[in-house]
C-alpha positions as CSV (number, residue, x, y, z in Angstrom):
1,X,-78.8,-10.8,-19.0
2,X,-78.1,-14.1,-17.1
3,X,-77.1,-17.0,-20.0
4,X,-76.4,-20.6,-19.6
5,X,-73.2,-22.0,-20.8
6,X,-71.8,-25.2,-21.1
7,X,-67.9,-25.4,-19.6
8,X,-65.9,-28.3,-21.3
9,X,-62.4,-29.7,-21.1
10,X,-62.2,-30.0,-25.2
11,X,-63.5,-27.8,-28.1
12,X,-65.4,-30.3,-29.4
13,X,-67.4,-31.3,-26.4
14,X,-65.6,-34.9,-25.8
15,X,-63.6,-33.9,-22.9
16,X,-64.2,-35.6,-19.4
17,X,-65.6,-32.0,-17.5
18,X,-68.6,-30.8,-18.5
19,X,-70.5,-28.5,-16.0
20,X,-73.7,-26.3,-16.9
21,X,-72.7,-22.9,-16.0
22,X,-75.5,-19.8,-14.9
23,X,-73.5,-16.8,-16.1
24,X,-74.7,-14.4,-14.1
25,X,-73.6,-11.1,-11.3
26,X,-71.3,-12.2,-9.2
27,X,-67.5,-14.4,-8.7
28,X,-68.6,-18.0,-10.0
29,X,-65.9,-20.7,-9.1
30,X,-65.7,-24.2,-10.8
31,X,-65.1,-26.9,-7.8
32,X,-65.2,-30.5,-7.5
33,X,-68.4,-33.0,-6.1
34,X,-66.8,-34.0,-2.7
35,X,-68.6,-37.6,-4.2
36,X,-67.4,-37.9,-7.5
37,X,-63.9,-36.6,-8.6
38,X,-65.2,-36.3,-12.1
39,X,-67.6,-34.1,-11.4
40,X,-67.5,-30.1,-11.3
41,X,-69.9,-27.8,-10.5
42,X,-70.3,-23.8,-10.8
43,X,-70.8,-22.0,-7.6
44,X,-71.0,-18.4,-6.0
45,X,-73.9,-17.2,-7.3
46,X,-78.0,-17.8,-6.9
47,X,-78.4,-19.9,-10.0
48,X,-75.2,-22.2,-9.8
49,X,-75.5,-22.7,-6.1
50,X,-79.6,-23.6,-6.5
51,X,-78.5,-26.1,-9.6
52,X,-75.8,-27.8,-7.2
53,X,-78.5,-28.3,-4.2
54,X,-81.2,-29.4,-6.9
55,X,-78.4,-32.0,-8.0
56,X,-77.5,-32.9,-4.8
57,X,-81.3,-33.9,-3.5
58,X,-82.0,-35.1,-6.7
59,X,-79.0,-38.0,-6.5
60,X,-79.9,-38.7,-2.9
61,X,-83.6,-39.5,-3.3
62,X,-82.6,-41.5,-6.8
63,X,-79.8,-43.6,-4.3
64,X,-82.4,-43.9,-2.2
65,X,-84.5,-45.3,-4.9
66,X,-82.5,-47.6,-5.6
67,X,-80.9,-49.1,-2.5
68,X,-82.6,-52.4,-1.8
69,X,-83.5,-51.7,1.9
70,X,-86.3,-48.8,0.9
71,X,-89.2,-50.5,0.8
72,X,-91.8,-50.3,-2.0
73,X,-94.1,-47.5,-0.7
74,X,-91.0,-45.3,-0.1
75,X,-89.8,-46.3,-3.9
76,X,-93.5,-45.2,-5.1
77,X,-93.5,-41.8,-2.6
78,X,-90.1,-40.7,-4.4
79,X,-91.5,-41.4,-8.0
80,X,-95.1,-40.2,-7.5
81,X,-94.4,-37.0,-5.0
82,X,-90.6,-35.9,-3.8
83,X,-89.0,-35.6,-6.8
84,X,-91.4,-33.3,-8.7
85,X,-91.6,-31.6,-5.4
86,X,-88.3,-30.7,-5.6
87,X,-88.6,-29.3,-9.0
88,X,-91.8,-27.4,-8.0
89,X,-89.6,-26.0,-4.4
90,X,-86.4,-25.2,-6.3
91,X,-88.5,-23.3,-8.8
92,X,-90.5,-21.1,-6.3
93,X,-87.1,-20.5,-4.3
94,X,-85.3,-19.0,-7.2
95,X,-87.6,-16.9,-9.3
96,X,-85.0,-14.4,-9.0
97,X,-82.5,-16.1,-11.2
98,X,-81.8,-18.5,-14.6
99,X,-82.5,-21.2,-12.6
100,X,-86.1,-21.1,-11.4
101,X,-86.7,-19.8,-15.0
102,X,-85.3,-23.8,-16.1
103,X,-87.3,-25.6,-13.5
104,X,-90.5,-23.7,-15.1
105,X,-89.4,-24.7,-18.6
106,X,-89.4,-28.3,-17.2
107,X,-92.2,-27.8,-15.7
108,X,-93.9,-27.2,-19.3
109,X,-93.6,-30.7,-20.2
110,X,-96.0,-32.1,-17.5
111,X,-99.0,-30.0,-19.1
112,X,-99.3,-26.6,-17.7
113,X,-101.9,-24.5,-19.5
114,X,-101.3,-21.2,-20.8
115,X,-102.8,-19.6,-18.2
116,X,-100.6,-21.3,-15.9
117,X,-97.9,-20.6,-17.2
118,X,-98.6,-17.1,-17.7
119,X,-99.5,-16.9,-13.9
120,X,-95.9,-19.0,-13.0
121,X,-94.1,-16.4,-14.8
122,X,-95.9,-13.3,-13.5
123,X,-94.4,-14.6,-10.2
124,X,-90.6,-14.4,-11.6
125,X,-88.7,-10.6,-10.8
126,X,-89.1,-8.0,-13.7
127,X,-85.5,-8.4,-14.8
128,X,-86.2,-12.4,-14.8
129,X,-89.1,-11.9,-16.9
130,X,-87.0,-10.5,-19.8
131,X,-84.6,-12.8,-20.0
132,X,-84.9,-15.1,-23.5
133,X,-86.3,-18.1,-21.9
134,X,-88.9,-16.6,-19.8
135,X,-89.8,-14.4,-23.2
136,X,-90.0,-18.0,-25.0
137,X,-92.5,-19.6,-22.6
138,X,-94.8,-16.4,-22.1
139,X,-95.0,-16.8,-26.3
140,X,-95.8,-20.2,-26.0
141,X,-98.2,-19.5,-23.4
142,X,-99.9,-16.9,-25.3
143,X,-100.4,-19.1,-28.3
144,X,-101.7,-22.0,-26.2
145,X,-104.4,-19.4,-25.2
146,X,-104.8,-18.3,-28.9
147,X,-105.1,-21.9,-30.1
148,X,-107.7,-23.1,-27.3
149,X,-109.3,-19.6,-28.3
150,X,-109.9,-20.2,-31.8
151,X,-111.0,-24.2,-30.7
152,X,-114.1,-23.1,-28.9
């Protein structure tokens, strides 16, 4: 089953590299961010290569943020709309691996019912849905339901 890992340049997690790491099928490679040489990331498979766009897009739109030429509507568009957008895109492109599965745990925090939730991860592959994660949140999502249950 696909796992998340943590690659460091010291045991006790004070090194300079750290990279998040899908381990998952396939040849994953550790290479550097053309923008920042102290920066790695994990590519060659779905879930690495989806976390690297995600990061990409999400560091442009925040530069654009804060460069002093965008104006104040464009500022408010990238709060309010384009980055949760790119959460809610990078999740529905990658229901197939770790990944979308992490965008749909974030997606917990902004208030998703249980149905919701249960209907999100209905939309995952089989072999996603058994992962520990998706498990987690379809527990959670099943209580939520229990607990509005016994409410009414």
């Amino acid at each position: 089953m696909p796992q998340i890992a943590m690659l460091c340049d010291a045991p006790d997690g004070t090194g300079a590299l750290h990279t998040i790491v899908f381990l998952e099928q396939g040849q994953i490679a550790i290479v550097p961010d053309s923008t920042d040489e102290m920066r790695y990331f994990a590519t060659g498979t779905p879930a690495n290569d989806a976390f690297r766009q995600f990061s990409a897009s999400q560091v442009a739109l925040i530069e654009e943020y804060r460069n002093p030429a965008t104006s104040d509507d464009r500022r408010r568009q990238i709060a309010r709309e384009e980055l949760s957008g790119l959460a809610r895109r990078m999740m529905q492109e990658n229901r197939d691996n770790l990944f979308g599965a992490i965008m749909l745990e974030e997606a917990t925090y902004y208030g998703l019912s249980g149905e919701e939730l249960l209907g999100e991860i209905s939309r995952f592959s089989p072999e996603m849905q058994q992962t520990e994660l998706l498990l987690d949140l379809k527990r959670q999502a099943e209580q939520q339901l229990q607990t509005a249950a016994s409410g009414s």
